[in-house]
FILO-61102 format. One record per residue (C-alpha): x, y, z; residue in one letter. Coordinates in steps of 0.02 Angstrom, whole numbers, plus 50000, padded with zeros to 5 digits. Example, Ala and Ser with C-alpha at 12.3 -4.5 7.8 and 13.67 -1.06 7.14 Angstrom:
px 50615; py 49775; pz 50390; residu A .
px 50684; py 49947; pz 50357; residu S .
This chain:
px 53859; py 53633; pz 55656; residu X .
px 54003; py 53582; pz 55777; residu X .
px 54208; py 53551; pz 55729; residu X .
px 54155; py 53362; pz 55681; residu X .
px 54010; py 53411; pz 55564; residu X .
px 54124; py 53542; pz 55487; residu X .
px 54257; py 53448; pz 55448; residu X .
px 54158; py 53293; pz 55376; residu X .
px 54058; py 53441; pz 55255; residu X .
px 54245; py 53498; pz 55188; residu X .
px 54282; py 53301; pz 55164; residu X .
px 54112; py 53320; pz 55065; residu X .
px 54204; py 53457; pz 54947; residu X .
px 54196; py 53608; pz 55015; residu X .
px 54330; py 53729; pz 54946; residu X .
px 54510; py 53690; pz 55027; residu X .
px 54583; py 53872; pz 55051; residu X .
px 54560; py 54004; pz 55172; residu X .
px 54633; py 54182; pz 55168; residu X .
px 54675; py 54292; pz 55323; residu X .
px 54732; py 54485; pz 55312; residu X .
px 54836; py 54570; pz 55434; residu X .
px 54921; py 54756; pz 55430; residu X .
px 55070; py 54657; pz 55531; residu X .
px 55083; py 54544; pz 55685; residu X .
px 55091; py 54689; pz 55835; residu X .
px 55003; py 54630; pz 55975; residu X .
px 54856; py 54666; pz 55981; residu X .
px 54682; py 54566; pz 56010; residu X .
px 54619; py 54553; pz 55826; residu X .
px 54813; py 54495; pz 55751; residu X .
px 54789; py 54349; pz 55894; residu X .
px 54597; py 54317; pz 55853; residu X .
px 54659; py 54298; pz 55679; residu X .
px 54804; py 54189; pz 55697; residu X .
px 54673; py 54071; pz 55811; residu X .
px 54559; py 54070; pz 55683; residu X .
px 54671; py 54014; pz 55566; residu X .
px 54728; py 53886; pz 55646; residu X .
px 54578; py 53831; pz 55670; residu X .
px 54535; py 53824; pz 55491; residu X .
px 54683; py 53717; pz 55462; residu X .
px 54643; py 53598; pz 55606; residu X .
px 54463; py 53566; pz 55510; residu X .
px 54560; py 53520; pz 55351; residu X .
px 54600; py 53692; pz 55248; residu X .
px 54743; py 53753; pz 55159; residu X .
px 54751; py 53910; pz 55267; residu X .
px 54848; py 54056; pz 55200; residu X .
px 54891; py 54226; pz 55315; residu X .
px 54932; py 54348; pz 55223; residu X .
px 55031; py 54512; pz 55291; residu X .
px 55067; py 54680; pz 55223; residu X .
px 55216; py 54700; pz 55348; residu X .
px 55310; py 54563; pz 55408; residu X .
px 55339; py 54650; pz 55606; residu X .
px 55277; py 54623; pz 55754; residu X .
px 55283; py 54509; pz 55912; residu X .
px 55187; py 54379; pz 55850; residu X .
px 55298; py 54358; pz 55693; residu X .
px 55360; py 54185; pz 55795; residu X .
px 55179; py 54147; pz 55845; residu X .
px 55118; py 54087; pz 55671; residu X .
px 55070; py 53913; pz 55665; residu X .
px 55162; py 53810; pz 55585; residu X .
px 55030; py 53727; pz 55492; residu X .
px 54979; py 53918; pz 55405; residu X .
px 55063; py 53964; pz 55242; residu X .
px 55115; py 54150; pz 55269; residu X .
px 55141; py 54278; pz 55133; residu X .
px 55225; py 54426; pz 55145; residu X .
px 55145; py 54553; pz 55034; residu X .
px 55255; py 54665; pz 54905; residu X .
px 55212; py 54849; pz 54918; residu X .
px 55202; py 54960; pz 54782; residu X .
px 55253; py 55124; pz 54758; residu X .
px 55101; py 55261; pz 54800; residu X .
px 55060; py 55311; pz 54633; residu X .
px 55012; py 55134; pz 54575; residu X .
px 54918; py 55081; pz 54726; residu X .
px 54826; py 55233; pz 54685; residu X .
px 54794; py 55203; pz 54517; residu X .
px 54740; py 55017; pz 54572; residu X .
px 54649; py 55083; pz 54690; residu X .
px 54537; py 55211; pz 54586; residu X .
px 54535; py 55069; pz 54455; residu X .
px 54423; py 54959; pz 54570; residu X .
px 54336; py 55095; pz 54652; residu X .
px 54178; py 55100; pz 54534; residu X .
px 54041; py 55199; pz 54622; residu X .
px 54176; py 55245; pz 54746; residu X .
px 54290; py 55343; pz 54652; residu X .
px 54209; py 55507; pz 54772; residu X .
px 54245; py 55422; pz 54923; residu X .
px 54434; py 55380; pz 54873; residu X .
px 54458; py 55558; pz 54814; residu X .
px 54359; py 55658; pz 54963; residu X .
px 54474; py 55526; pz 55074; residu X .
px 54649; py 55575; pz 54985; residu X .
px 54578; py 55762; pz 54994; residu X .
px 54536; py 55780; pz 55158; residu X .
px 54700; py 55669; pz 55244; residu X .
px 54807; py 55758; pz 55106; residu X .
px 54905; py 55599; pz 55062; residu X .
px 54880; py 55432; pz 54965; residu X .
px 54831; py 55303; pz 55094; residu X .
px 54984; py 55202; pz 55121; residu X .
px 54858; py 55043; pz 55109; residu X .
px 54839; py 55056; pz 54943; residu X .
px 55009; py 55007; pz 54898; residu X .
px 54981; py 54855; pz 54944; residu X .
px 54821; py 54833; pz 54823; residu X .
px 54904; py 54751; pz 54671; residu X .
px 55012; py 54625; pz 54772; residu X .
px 54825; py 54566; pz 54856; residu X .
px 54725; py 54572; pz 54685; residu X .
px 54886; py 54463; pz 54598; residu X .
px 54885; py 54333; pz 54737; residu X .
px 54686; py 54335; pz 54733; residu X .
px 54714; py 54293; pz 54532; residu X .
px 54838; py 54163; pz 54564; residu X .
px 54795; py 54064; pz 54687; residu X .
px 54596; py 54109; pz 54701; residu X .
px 54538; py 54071; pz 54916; residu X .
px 54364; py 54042; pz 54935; residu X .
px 54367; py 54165; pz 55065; residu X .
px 54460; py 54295; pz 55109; residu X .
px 54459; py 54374; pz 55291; residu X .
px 54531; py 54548; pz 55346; residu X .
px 54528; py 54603; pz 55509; residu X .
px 54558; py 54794; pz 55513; residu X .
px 54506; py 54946; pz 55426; residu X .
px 54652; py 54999; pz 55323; residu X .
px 54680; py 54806; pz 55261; residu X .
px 54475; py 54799; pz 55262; residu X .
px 54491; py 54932; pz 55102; residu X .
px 54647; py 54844; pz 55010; residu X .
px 54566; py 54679; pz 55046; residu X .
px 54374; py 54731; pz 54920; residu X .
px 54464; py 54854; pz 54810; residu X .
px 54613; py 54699; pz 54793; residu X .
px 54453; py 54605; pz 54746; residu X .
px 54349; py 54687; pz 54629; residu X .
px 54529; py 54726; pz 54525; residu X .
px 54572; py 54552; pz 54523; residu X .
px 54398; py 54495; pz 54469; residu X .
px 54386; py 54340; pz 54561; residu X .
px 54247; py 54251; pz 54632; residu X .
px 54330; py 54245; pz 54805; residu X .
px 54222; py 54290; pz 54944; residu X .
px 54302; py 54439; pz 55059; residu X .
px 54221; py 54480; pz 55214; residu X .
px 54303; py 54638; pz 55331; residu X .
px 54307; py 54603; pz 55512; residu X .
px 54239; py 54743; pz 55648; residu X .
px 54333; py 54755; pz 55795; residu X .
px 54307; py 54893; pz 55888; residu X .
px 54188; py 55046; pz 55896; residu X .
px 54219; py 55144; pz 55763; residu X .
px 54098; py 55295; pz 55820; residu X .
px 54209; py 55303; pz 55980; residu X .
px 54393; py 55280; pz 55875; residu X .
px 54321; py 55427; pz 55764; residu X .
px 54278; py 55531; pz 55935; residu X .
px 54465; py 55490; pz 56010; residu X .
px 54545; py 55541; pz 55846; residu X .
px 54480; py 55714; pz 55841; residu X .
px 54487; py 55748; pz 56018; residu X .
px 54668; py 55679; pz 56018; residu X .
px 54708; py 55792; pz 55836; residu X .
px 54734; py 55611; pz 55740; residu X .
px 54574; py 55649; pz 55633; residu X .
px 54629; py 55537; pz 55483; residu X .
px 54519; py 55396; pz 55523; residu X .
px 54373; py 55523; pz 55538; residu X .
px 54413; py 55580; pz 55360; residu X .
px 54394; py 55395; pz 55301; residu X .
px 54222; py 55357; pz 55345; residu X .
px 54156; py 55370; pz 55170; residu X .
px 54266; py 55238; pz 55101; residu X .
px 54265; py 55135; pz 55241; residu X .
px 54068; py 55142; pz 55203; residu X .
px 54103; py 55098; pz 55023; residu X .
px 54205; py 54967; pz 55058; residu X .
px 54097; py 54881; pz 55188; residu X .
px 53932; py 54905; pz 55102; residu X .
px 54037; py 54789; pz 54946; residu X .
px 54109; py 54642; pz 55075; residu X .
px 54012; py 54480; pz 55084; residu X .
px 53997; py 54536; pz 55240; residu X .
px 54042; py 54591; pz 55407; residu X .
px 54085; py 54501; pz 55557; residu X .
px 54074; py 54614; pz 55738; residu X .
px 54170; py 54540; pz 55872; residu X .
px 54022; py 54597; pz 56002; residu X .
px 53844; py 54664; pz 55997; residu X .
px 53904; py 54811; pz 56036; residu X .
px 54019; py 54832; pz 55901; residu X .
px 53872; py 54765; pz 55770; residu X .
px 53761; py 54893; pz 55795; residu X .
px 53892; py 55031; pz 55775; residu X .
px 53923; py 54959; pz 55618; residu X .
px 53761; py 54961; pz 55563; residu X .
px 53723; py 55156; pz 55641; residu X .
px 53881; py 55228; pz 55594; residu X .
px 53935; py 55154; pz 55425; residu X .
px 53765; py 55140; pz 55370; residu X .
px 53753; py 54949; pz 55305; residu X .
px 53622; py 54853; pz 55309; residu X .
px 53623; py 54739; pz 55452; residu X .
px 53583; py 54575; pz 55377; residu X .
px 53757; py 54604; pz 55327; residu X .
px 53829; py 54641; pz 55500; residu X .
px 53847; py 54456; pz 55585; residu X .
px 53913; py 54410; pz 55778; residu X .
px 54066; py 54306; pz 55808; residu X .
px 54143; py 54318; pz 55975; residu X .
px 54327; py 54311; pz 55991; residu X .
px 54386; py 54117; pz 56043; residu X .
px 54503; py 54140; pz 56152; residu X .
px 54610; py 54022; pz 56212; residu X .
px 54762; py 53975; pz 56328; residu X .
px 54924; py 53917; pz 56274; residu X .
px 55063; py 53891; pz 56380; residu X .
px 55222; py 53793; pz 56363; residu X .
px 55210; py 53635; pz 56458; residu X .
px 55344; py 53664; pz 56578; residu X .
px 55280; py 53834; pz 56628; residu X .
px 55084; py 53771; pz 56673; residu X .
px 55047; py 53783; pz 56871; residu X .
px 55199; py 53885; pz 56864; residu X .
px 55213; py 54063; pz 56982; residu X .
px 55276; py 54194; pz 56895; residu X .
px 55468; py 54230; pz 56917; residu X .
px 55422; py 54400; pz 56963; residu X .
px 55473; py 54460; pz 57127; residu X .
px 55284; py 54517; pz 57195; residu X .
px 55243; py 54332; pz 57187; residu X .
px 55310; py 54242; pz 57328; residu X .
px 55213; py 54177; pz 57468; residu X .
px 55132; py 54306; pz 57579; residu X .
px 55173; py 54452; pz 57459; residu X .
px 55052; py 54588; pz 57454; residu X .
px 54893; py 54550; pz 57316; residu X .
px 54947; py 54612; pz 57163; residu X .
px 54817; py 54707; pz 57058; residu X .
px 54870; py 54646; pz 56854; residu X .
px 54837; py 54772; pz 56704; residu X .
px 54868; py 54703; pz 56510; residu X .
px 54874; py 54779; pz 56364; residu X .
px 54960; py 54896; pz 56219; residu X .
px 55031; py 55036; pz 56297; residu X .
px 54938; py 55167; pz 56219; residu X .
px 54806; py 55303; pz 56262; residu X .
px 54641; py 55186; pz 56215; residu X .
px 54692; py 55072; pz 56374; residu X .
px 54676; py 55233; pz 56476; residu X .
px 54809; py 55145; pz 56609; residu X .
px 54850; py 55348; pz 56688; residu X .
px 54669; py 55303; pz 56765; residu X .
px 54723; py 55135; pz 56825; residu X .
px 54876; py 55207; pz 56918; residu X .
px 54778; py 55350; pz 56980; residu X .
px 54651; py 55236; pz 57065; residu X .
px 54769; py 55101; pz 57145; residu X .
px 54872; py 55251; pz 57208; residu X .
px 54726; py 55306; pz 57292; residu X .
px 54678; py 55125; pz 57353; residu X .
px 54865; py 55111; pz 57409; residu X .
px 54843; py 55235; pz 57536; residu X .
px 54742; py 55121; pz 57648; residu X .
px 54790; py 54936; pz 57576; residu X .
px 54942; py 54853; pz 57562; residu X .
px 54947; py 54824; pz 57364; residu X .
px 55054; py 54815; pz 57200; residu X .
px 55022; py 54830; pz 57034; residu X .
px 55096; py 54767; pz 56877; residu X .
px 55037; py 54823; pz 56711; residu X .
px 55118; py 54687; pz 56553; residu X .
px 55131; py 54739; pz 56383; residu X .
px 55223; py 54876; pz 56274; residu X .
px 55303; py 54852; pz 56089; residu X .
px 55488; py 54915; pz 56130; residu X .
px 55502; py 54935; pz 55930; residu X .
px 55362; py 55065; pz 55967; residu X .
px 55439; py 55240; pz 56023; residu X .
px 55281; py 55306; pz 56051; residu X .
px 55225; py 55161; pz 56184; residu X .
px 55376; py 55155; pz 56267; residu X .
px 55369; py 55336; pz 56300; residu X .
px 55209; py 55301; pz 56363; residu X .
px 55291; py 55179; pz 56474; residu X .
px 55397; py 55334; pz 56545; residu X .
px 55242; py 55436; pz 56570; residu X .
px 55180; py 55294; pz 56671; residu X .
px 55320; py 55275; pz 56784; residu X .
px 55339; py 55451; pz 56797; residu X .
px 55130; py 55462; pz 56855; residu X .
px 55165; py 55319; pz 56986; residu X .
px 55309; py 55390; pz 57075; residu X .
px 55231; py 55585; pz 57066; residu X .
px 55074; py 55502; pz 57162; residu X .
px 55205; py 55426; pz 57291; residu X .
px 55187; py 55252; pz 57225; residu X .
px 55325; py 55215; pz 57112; residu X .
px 55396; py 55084; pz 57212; residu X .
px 55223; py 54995; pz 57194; residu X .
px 55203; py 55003; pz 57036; residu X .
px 55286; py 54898; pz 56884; residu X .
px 55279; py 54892; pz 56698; residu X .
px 55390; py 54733; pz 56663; residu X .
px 55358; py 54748; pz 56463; residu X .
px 55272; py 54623; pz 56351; residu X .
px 55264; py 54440; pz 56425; residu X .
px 55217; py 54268; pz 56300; residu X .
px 55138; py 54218; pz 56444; residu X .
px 55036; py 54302; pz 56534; residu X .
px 54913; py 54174; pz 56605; residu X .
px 55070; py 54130; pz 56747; residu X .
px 55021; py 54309; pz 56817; residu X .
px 54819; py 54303; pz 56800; residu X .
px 54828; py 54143; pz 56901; residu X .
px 54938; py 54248; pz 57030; residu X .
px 54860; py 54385; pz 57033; residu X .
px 54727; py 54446; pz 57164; residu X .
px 54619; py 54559; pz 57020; residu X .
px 54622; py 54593; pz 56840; residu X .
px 54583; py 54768; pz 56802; residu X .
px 54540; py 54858; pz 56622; residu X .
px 54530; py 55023; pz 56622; residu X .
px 54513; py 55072; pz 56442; residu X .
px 54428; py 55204; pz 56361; residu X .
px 54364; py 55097; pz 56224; residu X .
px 54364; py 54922; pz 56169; residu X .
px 54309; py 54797; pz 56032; residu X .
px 54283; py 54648; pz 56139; residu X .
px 54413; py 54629; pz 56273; residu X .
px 54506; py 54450; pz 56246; residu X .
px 54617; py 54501; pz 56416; residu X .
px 54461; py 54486; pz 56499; residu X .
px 54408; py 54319; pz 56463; residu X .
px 54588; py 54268; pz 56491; residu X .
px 54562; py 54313; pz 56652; residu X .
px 54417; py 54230; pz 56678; residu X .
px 54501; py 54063; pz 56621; residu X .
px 54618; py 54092; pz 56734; residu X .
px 54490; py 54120; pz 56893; residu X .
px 54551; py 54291; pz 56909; residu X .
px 54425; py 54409; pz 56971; residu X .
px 54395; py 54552; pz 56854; residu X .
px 54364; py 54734; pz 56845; residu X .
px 54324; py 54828; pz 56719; residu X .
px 54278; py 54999; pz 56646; residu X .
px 54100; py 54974; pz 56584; residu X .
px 54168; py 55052; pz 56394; residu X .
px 54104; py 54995; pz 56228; residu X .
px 54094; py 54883; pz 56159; residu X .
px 54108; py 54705; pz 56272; residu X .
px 54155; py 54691; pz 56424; residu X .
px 53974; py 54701; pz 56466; residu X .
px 53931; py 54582; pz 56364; residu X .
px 54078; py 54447; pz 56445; residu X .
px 54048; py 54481; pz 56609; residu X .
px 53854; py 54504; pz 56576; residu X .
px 53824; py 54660; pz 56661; residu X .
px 53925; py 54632; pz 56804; residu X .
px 53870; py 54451; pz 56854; residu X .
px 54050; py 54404; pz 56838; residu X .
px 54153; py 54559; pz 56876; residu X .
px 54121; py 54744; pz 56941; residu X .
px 54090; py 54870; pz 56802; residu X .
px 54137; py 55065; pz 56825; residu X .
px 54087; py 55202; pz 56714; residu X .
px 54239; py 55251; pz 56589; residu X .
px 54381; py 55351; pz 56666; residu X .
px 54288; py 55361; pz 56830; residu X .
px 54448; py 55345; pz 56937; residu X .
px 54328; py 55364; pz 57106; residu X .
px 54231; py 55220; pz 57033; residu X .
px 54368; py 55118; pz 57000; residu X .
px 54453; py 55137; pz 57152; residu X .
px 54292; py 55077; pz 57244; residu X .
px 54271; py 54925; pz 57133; residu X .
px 54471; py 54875; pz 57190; residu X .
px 54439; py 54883; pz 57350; residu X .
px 54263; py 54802; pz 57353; residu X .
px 54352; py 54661; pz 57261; residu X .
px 54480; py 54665; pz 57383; residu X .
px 54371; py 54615; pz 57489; residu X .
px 54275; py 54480; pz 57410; residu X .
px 54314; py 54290; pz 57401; residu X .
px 54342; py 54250; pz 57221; residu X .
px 54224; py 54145; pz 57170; residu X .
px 54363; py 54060; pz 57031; residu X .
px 54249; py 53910; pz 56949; residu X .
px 54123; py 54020; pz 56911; residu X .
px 54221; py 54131; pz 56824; residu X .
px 54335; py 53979; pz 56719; residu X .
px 54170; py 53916; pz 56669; residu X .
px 54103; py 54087; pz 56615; residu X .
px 54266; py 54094; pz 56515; residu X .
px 54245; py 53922; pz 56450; residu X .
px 54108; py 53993; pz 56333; residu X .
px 54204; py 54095; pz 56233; residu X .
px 54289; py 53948; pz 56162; residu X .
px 54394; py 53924; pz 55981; residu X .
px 54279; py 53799; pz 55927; residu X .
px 54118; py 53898; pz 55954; residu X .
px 54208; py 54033; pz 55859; residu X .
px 54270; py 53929; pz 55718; residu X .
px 54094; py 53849; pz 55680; residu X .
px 54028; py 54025; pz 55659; residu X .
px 54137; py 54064; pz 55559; residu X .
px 54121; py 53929; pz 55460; residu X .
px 53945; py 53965; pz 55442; residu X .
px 53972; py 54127; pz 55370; residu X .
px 54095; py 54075; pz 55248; residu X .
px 54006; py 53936; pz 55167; residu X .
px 53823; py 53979; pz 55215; residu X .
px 53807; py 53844; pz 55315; residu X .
């Protein structure tokens, strides 16, 4: 069923509200997957309603204006753990073994009354959450309030490989919340992976059955002031017969592994003319701007500080994938990877670390952009330079991009909302 066919079954009288759950609005891929779908939903015809257990975040100006947001009330501790072990059930072990092992009361579950009351009051049809700690609020919320809403948890990223990072890294707390993130799952109308990849982790890992576990790729999509489209980036790298620049996006934080990015242009630097530029970084966040510094710090101890350039978190970042001579990711682990189909829309030749779960599965096993094992910084370096030296080949890649569309994205979802 297409947009058209969707939107004539609502006129039919299909139920008019729609419920999305965030932690906040950082900026990260599943807050902007969320906020598309969304506004989706409200383009077919729904009463859309995001709801948000902190109102932060550099999308806070990004919400549609045709989505209803609701800033959720917080608790104190002690009664979001009493709601919490209220609508546990058979998962009153899993809560406890969860506060036991972490040695705290989830700071979720404050936010499980304000959920279950607005559940009560206003009663969605559906009701989407997007990551784990809202996942948990989101079903207990539910089976306290009583309601016949349908709640579905989204899965987007591996969460065998987050579990692996947090105890290598000492941040074990997600490890110790596997059990109730099983509990919780195995209760959710269901569970929608944002790759393949990320499905059958769900399934192996969590344990659900996995006609519950259903495939929605991210839509991703390109929006760009008018004034700004065709535009070159202001930056000072772009200006006819620069040196290619090499682009990195993302969060700075240890999961895009950009340390192996700088290592591997520094070593491609030595025998090409190149820059790089690497966008992103919450400056509210302490810990990714000192990441930042750590950066800077790598690239001018490898002799290439000059070279290299973290300008912080742009709106729009399609200006510098259209500029840029290569997109690289370099991350450790992913859900999806919406930068890289940005890129792609942009004709920007990709690289990318071959990590789970989904860059594979966008660039289909390298048919549109060079894959590298994870934190291979040899590897990497080759795949720079061999792209380097290729002719980009930009239609192909916008029309590879092109298939990982909002539409296709809102129809199944859709489809797993109303079982059509």
């Amino acid at each position: 069923m297409d947009v058209s066919e969707a939107s004539l079954e609502h006129d039919k009288g299909l139920p008019e509200r729609v419920a999305f759950l965030l932690d906040n609005l950082n900026g990260g891929g599943a807050e902007r997957v969320i906020l598309d779908i969304a506004e989706g939903f409200s383009a077919l015809g729904y009463d859309v309603d995001l709801l948000v257990c902190e109102a932060r975040g550099v999308l806070l100006d990004s919400i549609p204006t045709s989505i209803n947001l609701v800033v959720l009330n917080p608790t104190n501790q002690l009664s979001g753990l009493w709601a919490a072990l209220g609508a546990s059930g058979s998962g009153l072990s899993a809560i406890l073994s969860c506060i036991a092992s972490i040695r705290k009361i989830p700071r979720s579950f404050r936010f499980i009354p304000a959920i279950g009351e607005y559940l009560q009051r206003v009663r969605p049809s559906v009701l989407l959450s997007a990551l784990p700690k809202s996942n948990i609020a989101a079903v207990l919320a539910q089976a306290r309030a009583g309601v016949n809403t349908r709640v579905f948890v989204g899965a987007h990223i591996s969460m065998l490989v987050r579990s692996q990072q947090g105890l290598e890294t000492g941040r074990g707390q997600f490890h110790h919340m596997i059990p109730l993130l099983r509990h919780c799952y195995s209760r959710a109308a269901g569970v929608i992976a944002v790759s393949e990849g990320v499905a059958e982790d769900a399934v192996s890992f969590l344990q659900i059955d996995p006609h519950r576990v259903h495939v929605v790729y991210n839509p991703v999509t390109v929006r760009e002031p008018v004034e700004e489209k065709n535009k070159p980036p202001s930056h000072r790298w772009f200006v006819p017969s620069a040196a290619p620049v090499v682009l990195g996006i993302g969060r700075l934080v240890a999961q895009k592994n950009f340390r192996l990015l700088v290592e591997a242009f520094a070593r491609v630097r030595q025998h090409a003319d190149i820059r790089l530029i690497i966008l992103g970084g919450d400056e509210s966040s302490a810990e990714q701007m000192a990441h930042r510094k750590e950066l800077q710090e790598l690239a001018a101890g490898l002799g290439v500080g000059s070279d290299v350039d973290l300008p912080g978190y742009q709106p729009n970042p399609h200006r510098y994938l259209r500029a840029a001579r290569m997109f690289v990711l370099s991350s450790d682990y992913e859900g999806f990877g919406n930068v890289i189909v940005e890129a792609l829309l942009a004709g920007c030749p990709v690289v990318s670390s071959d990590c789970p779960s989904g860059p594979a599965e966008i660039l289909d096993n390298g048919r549109y952009g060079l894959l590298t094992p994870v934190n291979d910084v040899e590897q990497l370096a080759a795949a720079i330079v061999a792209t380097l030296d290729t002719i980009p080949e930009r239609q192909k890649l916008l029309e590879r991009g092109l298939e990982f569309s909002l539409e296709r994205a809102v129809e199944g979802y859709h489809r797993l909302f109303f079982d059509n």
